[in-house]
C-alpha positions in Angstrom: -22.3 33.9 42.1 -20.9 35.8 39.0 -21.2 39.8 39.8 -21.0 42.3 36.8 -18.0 43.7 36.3 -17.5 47.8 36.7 -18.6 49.6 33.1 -16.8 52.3 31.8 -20.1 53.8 30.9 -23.0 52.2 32.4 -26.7 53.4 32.4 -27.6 55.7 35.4 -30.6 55.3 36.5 -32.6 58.0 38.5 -31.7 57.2 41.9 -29.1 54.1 43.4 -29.8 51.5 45.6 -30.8 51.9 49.1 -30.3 48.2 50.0 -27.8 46.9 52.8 -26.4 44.5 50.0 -24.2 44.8 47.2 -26.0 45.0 43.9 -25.6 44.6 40.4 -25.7 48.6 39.9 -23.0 49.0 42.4 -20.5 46.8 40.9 -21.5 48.2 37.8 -21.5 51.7 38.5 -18.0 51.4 40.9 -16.0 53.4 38.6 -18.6 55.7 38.8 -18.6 55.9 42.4 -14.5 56.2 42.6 -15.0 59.5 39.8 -17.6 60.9 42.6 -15.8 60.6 45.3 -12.2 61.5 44.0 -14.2 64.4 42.5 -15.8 65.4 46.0 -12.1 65.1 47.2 -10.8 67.7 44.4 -13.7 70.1 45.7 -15.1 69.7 42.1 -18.6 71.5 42.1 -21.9 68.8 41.8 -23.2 69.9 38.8 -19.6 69.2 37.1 -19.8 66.0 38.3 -23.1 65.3 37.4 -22.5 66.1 34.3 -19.1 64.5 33.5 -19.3 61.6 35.4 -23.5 60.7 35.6 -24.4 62.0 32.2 -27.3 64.2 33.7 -27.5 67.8 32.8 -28.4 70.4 35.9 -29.1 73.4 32.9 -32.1 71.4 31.4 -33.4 69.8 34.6 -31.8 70.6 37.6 -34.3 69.2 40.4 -33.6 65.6 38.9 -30.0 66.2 37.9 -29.9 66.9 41.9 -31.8 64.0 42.8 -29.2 61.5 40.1 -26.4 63.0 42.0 -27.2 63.2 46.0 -28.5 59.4 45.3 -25.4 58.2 43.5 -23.4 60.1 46.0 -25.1 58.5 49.2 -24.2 55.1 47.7 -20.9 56.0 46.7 -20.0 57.0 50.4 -22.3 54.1 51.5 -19.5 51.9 49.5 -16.6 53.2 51.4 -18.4 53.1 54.6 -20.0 49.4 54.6 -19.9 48.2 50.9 -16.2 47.8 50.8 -16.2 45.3 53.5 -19.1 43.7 51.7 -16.9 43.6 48.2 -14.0 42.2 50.3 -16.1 39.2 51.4 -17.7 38.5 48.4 -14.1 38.6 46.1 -12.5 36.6 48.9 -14.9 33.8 48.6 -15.2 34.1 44.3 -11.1 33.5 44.8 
């Protein structure tokens, strides 16, 4: 199976994926993700993230800026917790 490649500026949609599978929005949005989490790591404030990196503004609707951000950032640690072994297997068997 052909996966998506990552998107330099992919459309967000109001919450990520819950699933225990790799989707097409996570390959698409793993630049995305990286951002977050290199962002988290920098101590960068969530609203500054939100804005920069999932294109949602927290000054003209914080409660869903909030709910863009904590989703995208579940799935982003998600990734590094169980997606990247998921990723692994799926590149290995693509090579």
């Amino acid at each position: 199976m052909t996966r998506p490649r990552p998107e330099a500026e992919p459309f967000i949609a109001h919450e990520a994926p819950t699933s225990q599978e790799l989707t097409d929005y996570d390959y698409k949005l793993l630049t995305c993700y990286l951002r977050m989490l290199d962002a988290e790591e920098d101590g960068a404030e969530w609203r500054e993230v939100a804005q920069i990196v999932l294109k949602v503004d927290p000054d003209s609707d914080y409660d869903r800026a909030k709910r863009v951000y904590d989703s995208h950032m579940a799935r982003a640690r998600w990734m590094t917790d169980r997606g990247q072994a998921l990723l692994l297997r799926e590149t290995d068997l693509e090579w």
